[in-house]
C-alpha positions as CSV (number, residue, x, y, z in Angstrom):
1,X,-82.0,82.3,39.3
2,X,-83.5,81.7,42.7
3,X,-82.9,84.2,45.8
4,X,-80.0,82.3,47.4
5,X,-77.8,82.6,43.9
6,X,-78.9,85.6,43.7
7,X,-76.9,86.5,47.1
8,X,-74.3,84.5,46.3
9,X,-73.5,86.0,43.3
10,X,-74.0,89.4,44.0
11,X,-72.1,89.1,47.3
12,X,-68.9,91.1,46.4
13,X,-71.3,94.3,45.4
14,X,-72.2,94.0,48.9
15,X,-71.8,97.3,51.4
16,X,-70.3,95.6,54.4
17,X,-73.3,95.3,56.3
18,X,-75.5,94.0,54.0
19,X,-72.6,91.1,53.8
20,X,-73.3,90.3,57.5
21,X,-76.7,90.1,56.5
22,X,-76.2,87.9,53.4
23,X,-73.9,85.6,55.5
24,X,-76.4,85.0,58.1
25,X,-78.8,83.9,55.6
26,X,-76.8,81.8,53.2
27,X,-75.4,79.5,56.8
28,X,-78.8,79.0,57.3
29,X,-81.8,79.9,55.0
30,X,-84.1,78.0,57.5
31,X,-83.5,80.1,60.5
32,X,-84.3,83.2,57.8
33,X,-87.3,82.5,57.0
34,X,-89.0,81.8,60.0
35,X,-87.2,85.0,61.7
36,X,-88.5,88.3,62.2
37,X,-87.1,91.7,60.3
38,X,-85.2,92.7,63.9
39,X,-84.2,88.9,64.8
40,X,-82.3,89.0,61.5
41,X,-80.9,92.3,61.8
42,X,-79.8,90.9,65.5
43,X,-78.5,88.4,64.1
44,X,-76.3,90.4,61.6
45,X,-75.9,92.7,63.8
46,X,-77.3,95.4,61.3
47,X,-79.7,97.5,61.8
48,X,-83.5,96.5,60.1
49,X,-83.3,99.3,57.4
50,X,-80.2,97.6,56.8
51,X,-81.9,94.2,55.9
52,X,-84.8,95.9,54.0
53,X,-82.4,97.7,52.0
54,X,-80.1,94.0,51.3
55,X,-83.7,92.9,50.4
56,X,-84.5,95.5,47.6
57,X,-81.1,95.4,46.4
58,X,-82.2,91.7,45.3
59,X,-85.1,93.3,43.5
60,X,-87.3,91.9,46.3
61,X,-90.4,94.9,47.7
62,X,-89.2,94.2,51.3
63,X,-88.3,91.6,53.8
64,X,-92.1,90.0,53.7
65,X,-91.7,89.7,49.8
66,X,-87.9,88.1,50.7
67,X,-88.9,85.9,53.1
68,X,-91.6,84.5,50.2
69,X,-88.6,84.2,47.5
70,X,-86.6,82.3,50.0
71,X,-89.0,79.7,50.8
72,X,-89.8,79.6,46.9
73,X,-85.7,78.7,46.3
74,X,-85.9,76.1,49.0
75,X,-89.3,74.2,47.9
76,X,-87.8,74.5,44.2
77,X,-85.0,71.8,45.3
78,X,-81.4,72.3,46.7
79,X,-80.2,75.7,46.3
80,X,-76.8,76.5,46.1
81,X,-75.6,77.8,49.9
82,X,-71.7,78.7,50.2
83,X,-70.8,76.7,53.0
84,X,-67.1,76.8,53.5
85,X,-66.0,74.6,55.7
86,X,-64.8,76.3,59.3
87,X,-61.5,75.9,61.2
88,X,-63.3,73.8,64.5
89,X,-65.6,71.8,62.4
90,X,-65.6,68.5,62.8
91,X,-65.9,65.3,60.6
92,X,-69.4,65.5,60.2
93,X,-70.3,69.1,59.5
94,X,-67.5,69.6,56.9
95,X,-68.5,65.5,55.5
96,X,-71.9,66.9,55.0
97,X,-70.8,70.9,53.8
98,X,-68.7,69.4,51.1
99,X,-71.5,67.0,50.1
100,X,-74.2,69.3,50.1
101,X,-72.2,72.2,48.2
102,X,-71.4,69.9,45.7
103,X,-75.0,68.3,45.2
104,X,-76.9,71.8,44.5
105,X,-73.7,73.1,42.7
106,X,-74.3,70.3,40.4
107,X,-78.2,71.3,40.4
108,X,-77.1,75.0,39.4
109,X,-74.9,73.5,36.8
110,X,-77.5,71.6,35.3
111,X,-79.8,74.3,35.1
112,X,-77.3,76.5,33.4
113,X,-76.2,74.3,30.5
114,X,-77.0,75.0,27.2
115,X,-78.4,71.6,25.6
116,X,-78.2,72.8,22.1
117,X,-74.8,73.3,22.1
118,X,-74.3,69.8,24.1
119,X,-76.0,68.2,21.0
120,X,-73.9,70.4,18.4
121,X,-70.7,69.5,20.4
122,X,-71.6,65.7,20.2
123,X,-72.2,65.8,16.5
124,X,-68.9,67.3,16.3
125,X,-67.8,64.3,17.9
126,X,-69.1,61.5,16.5
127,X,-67.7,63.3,13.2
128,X,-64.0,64.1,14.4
129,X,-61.4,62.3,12.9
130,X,-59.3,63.1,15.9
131,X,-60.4,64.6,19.1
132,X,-57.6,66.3,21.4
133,X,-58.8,67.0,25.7
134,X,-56.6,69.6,27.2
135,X,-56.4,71.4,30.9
136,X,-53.9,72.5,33.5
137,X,-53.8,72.3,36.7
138,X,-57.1,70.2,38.6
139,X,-58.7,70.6,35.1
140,X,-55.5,68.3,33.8
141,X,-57.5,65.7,35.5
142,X,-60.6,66.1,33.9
143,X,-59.1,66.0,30.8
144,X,-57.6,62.5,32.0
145,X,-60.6,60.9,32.8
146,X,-62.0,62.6,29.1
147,X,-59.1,60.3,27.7
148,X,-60.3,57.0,29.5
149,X,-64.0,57.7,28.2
150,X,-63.2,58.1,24.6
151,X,-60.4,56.1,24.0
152,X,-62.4,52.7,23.6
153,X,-64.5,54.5,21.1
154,X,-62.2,53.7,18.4
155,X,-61.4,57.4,17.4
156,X,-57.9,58.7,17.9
157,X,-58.0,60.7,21.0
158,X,-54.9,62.8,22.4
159,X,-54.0,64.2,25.8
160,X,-50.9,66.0,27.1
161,X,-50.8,67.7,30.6
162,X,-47.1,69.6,29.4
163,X,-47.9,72.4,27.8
164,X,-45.4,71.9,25.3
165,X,-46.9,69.0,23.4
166,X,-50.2,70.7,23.9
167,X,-49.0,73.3,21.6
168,X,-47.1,71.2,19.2
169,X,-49.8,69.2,18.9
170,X,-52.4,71.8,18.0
171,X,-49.4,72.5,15.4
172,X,-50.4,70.2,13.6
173,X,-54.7,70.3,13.8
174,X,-56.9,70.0,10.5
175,X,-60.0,70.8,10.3
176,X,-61.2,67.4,10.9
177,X,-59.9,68.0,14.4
178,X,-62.1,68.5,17.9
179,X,-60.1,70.2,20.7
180,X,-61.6,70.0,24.0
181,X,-59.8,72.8,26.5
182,X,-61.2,72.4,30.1
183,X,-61.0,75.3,32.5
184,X,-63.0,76.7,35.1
185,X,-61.9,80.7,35.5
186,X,-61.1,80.2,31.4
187,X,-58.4,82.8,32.5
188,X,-55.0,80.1,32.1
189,X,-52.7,82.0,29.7
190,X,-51.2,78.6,28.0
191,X,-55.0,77.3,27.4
192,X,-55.8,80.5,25.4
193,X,-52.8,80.2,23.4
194,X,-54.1,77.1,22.5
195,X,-56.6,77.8,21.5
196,X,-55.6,80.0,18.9
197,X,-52.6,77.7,18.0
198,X,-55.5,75.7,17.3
199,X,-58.4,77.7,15.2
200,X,-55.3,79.0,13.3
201,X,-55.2,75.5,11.8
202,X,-59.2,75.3,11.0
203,X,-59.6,72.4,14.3
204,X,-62.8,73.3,16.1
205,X,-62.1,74.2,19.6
206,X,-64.9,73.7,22.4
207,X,-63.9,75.0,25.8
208,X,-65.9,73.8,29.1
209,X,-64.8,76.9,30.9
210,X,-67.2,80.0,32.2
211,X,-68.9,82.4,29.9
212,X,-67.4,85.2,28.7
213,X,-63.9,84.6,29.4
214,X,-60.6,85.1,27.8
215,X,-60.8,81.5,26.6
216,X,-64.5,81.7,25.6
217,X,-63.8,84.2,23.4
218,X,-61.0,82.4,21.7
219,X,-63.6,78.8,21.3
220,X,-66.4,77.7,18.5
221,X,-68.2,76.7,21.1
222,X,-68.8,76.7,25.1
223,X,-70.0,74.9,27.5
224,X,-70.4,76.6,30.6
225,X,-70.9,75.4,34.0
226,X,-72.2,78.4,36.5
227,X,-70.6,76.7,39.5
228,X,-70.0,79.6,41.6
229,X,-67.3,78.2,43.1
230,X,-63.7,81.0,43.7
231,X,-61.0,78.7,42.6
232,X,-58.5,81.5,43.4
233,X,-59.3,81.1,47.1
234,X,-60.3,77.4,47.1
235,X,-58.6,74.0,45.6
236,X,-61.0,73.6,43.1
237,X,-63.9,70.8,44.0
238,X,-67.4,71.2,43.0
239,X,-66.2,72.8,39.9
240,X,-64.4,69.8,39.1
241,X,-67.3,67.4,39.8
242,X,-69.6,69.1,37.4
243,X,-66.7,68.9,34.2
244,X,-66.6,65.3,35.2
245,X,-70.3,64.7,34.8
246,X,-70.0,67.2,31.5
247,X,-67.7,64.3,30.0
248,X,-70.3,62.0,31.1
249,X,-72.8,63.8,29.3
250,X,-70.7,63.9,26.3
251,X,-69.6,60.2,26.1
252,X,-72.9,59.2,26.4
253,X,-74.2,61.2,24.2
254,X,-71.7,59.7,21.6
255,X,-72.4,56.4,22.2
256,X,-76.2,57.1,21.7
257,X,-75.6,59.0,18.5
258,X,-73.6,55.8,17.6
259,X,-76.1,53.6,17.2
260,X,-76.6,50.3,17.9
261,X,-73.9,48.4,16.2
262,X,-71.0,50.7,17.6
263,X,-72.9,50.1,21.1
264,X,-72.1,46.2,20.4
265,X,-68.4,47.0,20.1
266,X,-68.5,48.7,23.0
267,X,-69.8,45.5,25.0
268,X,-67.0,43.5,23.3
269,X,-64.2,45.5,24.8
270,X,-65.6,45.3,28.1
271,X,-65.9,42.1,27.8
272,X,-62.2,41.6,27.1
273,X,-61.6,42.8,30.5
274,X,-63.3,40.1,32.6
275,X,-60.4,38.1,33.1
276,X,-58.6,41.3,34.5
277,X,-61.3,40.7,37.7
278,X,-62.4,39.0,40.5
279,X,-65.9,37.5,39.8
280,X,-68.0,38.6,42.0
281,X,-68.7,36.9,45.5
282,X,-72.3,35.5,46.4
283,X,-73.4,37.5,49.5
């Protein structure tokens, strides 16, 4: 974990000056580096032992051995910076916070995804005999697009955004089913009923949802995202991106495991939708 997640996630453990300090630095990580002990506590307006005290609370020896850890994070690639977007910004600043938020969340996500399970969760894939994609709320969506992905893969595939046939159809899982229950806090009460509504009837149940949560605890298996993003506070955005690219991940990696002939079948049905389009125009 590099020094800027480090803030970010340890921000609500903050005193309230060492917030000040830890907001100055995530707006703009640049400025921090390149600024002196008592231009950053000026900036904060903290005092410096203050700053050096934010800086050993992140297991750093002192603002010189800070200052280092930053740059580190920032050579590494795009570091996740919590840029909320401001009541007087205009088009461009909160065009480029949202886009630059969602690019290093999706970096942060990356990094924190376990690629055994991936490949475990694909084999349970490829072998389902049915394969069910369930969320509430924004996640409803992902579950959605999950639908469009798998459904030309000639495996029955379900998805309900009432809550009601969610459960009656985990009523009647086997244990040749795949469940998929998508939710970022993993806190939605009707998605851990689920998934016990659901292990009760031997289906496997995979949650994309955050690590130990109630709804981790009730899945075979998880995929987690670290996108530290506060849906409570926020409509949900970056969080959502990186499930999306998740199902990317997954569909691919059952086409793959597929093999070639089942990759052929797969160009056949796109190609029966060719007359649904416009050929494309000669520039």
């Amino acid at each position: 974990m590099n020094i800027l997640e480090k803030i970010t996630r340890q921000k609500a453990d903050f005193s309230k000056s060492e917030k000040k300090v830890a907001e100055v630095i995530l707006a703009n990580p640049q400025v921090a580096i390149h600024s002196s002990i008592a231009t950053l506590a000026k900036m904060s307006n903290v005092s410096e032992p203050t700053v050096n005290r934010f800086c050993r609370r992140l297991d750093t020896k002192g603002y010189p051995d800070f200052k280092l850890h930053l740059a580190q994070s920032l050579a590494n690639g795009t570091p996740y910076v919590n840029r909320h977007v401001d009541e007087f910004d205009g088009p461009t600043e909160y065009t480029n916070k949202i886009f630059e938020s969602t690019m290093a969340s999706l970096e942060v996500a990356r990094q924190s995804l376990d690629i055994a399970t991936v490949n475990r969760v694909v084999d349970l894939l490829t072998q389902a005999k049915r394969i069910s994609f369930f969320g509430v709320g924004a996640s409803s969506s992902v579950a959605h697009d999950a639908l469009n992905k798998f459904f030309r893969f000639n495996v029955p595939v379900v998805y309900f955004e009432d809550t009601l046939m969610q459960r009656m159809s985990c009523m009647n899982c086997t244990e040749e089913d795949v469940v998929m229950l998508i939710s970022h806090t993993g806190r939605t009460k009707s998605l851990v009923d689920i998934a016990q509504i659901a292990r009760s009837n031997d289906a496997v149940v995979v949650g994309i949802t955050s690590a130990d949560s109630p709804l981790s605890k009730e899945c075979n298996y998880v995929l987690s995202l670290a996108v530290p993003e506060d849906t409570d506070l926020y409509m949900p955005m970056a969080s959502r991106i990186a499930q999306l690219t998740l199902i990317d991940v997954l569909a691919t990696g059952f086409t793959l495991r597929r093999g070639t002939r089942f990759r052929e079948n797969l160009k056949r049905v796109k190609d029966t939708l060719r007359g649904s389009r416009f050929n494309k125009t000669e520039t």
